[in-house]
Structures are given as C-alpha cells and as structure tokens.
Legacy VTK file of the C-alpha trace (Angstrom):
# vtk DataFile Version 3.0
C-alpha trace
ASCII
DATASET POLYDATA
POINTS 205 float
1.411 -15.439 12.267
3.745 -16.136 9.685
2.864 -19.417 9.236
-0.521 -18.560 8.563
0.504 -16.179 5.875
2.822 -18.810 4.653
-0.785 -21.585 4.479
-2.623 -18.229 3.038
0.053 -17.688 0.169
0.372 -21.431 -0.326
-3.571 -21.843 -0.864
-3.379 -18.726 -3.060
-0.750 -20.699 -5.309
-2.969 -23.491 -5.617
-5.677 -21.901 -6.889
-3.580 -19.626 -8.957
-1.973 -22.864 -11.039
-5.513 -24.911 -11.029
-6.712 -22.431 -12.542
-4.425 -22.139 -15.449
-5.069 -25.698 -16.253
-8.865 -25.075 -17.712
-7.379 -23.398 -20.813
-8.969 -19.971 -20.124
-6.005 -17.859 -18.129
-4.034 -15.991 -20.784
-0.571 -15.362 -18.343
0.149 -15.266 -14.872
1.785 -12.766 -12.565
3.330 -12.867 -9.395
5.070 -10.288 -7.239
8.012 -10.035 -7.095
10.315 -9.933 -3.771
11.607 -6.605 -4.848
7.448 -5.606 -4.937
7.023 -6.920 -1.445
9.747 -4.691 0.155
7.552 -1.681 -0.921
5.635 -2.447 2.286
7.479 -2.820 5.477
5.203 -4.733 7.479
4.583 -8.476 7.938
1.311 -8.138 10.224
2.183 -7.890 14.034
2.953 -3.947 13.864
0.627 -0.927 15.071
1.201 2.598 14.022
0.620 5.649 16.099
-0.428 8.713 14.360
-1.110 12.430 15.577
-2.864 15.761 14.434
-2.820 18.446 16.361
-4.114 17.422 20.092
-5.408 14.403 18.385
-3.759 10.545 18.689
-4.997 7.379 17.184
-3.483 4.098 17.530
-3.480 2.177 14.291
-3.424 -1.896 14.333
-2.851 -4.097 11.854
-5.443 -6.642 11.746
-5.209 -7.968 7.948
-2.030 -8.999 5.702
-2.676 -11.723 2.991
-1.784 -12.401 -0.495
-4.969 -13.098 -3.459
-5.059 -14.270 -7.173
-7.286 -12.317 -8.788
-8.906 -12.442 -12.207
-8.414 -9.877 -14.353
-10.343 -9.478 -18.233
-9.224 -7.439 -20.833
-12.472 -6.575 -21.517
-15.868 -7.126 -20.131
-16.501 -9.348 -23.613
-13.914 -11.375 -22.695
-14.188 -14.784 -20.768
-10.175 -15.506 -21.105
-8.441 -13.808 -17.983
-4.728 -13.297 -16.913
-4.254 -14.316 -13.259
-2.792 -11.569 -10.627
-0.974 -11.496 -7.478
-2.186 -8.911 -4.923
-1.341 -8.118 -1.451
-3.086 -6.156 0.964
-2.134 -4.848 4.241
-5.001 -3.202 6.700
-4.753 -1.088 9.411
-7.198 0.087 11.900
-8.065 2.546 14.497
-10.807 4.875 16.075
-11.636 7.069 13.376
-8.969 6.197 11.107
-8.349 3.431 8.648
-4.878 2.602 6.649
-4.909 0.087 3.431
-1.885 -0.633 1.515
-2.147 -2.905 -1.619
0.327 -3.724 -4.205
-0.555 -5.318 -7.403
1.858 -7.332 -9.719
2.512 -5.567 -13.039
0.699 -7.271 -16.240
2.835 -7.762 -19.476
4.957 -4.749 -19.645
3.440 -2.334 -17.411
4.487 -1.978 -13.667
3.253 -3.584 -10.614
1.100 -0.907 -8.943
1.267 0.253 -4.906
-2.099 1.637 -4.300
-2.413 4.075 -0.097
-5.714 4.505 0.989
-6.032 6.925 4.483
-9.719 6.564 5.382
-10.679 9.204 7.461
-14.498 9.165 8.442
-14.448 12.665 9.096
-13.307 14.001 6.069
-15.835 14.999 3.115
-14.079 12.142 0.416
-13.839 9.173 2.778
-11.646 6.654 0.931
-9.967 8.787 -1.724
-7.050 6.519 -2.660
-4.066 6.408 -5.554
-1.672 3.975 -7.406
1.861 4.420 -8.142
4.055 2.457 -10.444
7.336 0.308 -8.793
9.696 0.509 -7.892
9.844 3.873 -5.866
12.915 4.730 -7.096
14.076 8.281 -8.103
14.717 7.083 -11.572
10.883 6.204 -11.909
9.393 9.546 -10.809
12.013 11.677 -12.587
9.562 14.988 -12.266
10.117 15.921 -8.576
8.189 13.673 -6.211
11.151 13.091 -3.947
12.495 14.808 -0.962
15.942 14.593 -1.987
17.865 15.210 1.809
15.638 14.556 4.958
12.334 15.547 6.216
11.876 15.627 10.377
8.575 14.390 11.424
7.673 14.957 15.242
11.130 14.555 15.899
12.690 11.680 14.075
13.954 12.513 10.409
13.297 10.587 6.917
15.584 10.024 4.482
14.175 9.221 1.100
10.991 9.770 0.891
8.539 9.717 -1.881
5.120 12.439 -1.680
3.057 13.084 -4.253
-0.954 14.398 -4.291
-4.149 12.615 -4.300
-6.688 14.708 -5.812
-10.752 13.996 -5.058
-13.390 15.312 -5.881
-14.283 18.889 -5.779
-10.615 20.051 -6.317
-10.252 18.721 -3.181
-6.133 17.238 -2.553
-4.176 15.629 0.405
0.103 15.026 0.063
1.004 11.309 1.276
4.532 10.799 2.090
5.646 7.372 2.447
9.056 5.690 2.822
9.932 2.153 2.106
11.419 1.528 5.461
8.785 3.115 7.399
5.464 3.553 5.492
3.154 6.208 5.428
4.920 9.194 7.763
2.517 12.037 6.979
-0.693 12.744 5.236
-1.454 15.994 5.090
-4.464 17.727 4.166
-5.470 20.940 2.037
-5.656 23.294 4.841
-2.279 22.167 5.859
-3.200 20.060 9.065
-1.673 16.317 8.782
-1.627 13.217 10.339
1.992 12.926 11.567
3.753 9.241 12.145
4.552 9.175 15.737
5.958 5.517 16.314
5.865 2.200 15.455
5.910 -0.491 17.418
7.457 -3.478 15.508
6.443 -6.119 17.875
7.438 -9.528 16.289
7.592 -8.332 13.192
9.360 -9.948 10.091
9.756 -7.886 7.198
8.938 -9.756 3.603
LINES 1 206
205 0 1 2 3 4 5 6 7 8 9 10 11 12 13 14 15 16 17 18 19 20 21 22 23 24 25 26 27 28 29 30 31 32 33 34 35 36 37 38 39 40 41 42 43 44 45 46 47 48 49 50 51 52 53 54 55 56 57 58 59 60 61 62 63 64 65 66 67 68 69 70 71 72 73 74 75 76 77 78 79 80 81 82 83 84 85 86 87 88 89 90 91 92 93 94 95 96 97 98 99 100 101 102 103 104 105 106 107 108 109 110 111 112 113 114 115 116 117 118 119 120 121 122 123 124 125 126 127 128 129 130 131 132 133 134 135 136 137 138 139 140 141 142 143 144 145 146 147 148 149 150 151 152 153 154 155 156 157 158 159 160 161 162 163 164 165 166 167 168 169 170 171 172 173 174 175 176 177 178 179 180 181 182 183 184 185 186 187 188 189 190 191 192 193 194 195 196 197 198 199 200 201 202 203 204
C-alpha cells in the first residue's frame, strides 16, 4: 500500500512540475509534513463508531495525494498549482472524508471533515479549518483544555468546534490529531462515539 501511494504522489509531482513549464501556473504549493500529521492515517485502518444501540464499521478504502488547479478568478486562464490529500472512509450508512489542502500565498493550508450520514436531513454538510490545530490558532475557545472520556478511553487535546447547515441546523465534531474524528454529535444531543481503531499495518505520514 505504501508503495502505491508513494507511485500516486510521485505521478502527482510530475504533473504538478510539467505543468509549470507552459508559462501559465502563477506558484506552486505543496503540503507540508507538519500538514500531513493533521491526519493520522496512512490507508490500512478501519474505524468503529457507535450511537446509541447502533455500530458501524468504517473502512478506509481511499488515501491519495492530487494537484489541483486553482484560478483567481473565473476570467483568469493563469492558475497556481495545489497539493491536496484526501482520505475516505466507508461504512453501512455512514461515510467519513478528510481532506487537507496546502495554504496559497499567505493564508493557511485548510483541513476540511465531512460525516455523511444518509439519514440525516443535510447529507454532506462539511467545514474547513485553518493549520495547524494548535491552541495558539483558535485562541477563542475551541479546545478542551484537560481530557474528554469517550466510551471509555479519554482524549487529551482535542479540538471541537460547530458545523452549521442549513435551516439552523448544527452538529459539534471533535477531532484529535492522534486519533481523528472521536465524536460527532448532533443537535438533539445523540452522537456518533469513536469506539476503536484498528491500526492494522498502518504507517502514519
């Protein structure tokens, strides 16, 4: 597995320098290794998650790396060229995407948590946040300072903060570099609660 990611991000880098060479890319951006750590998974894992009497068993079946174009207008035909990565996870009712983008000129590469639950009335509602997750980044109270003990096993710095849909609608993600998403809880206070992981042969980035 990782030597296909390896070909994958190799190809990626071949496309991303060709491309440069036609006089038309304005800058390029990769991510940096710091970026990569936001995610903790390299591809082999699967994540078990539970509400209530419910259980789903989460797979990954998708980790790559993609230059992207990017305009800074739709009048413009110069582009900068992006680095994004994308990891996907799957289950019965239940989808898990995790993308990070690399940060263009000054601004900050972005980490973007999409929980896809069919069932629920906004299917797909999903949200960026700048890197890196420190504290010093998010100075206005989106971190559990001590711990926070979910289904048994307790967190230690973890970041939450709201995505609002539609209708007024909100759900509270809480995510942890080391571990991922560990909750997602929804407006009538049920949540998805991380159960275990199971690491298999996994290398981290």
């Amino acid at each position: 597995m990782k030597t296909i990611f390896t070909f994958l991000l190799v190809v990626g880098l071949s496309i991303f320098f060709s491309g440069c060479k036609k006089g038309e890319c304005l800058g390029e951006y990769l991510l940096s290794s710091e970026d990569l750590k936001t995610v903790p998974f390299s591809g082999n894992e699967s994540l078990l998650f539970v509400k209530e009497n419910d259980t789903v068993k989460l797979e990954c079946w998708s980790k790559g790396y993609e230059i992207i174009r990017v305009y800074p207008s739709d009048y413009d035909k110069d582009y900068y060229l992006i680095e994004v990565s994308s990891t996907r996870f799957t289950g019965k009712d239940l989808d898990l995407d995790l993308w990070i983008r690399a940060k263009l000129h000054n601004d900050y590469s972005v980490l973007s948590i999409s929980f896809i639950d069919p069932n629920d009335e906004y299917y797909g509602c999903s949200k960026g946040w700048p890197l890196p997750l420190f504290k010093e980044t998010y100075p206005n109270g989106q971190w559990i300072e001590d711990s926070l003990t979910i289904q048994g096993f307790t967190y230690h710095n973890i970041f939450c903060d709201s995505i609002n849909c539609p209708g007024n609608e909100h759900f509270i993600i809480y995510y942890t570099k080391e571990y991922g998403v560990v909750k997602y809880e929804y407006q009538d206070g049920s949540a998805w609660e991380l159960l275990e992981i199971d690491w298999k042969n996994s290398i981290a980035p």
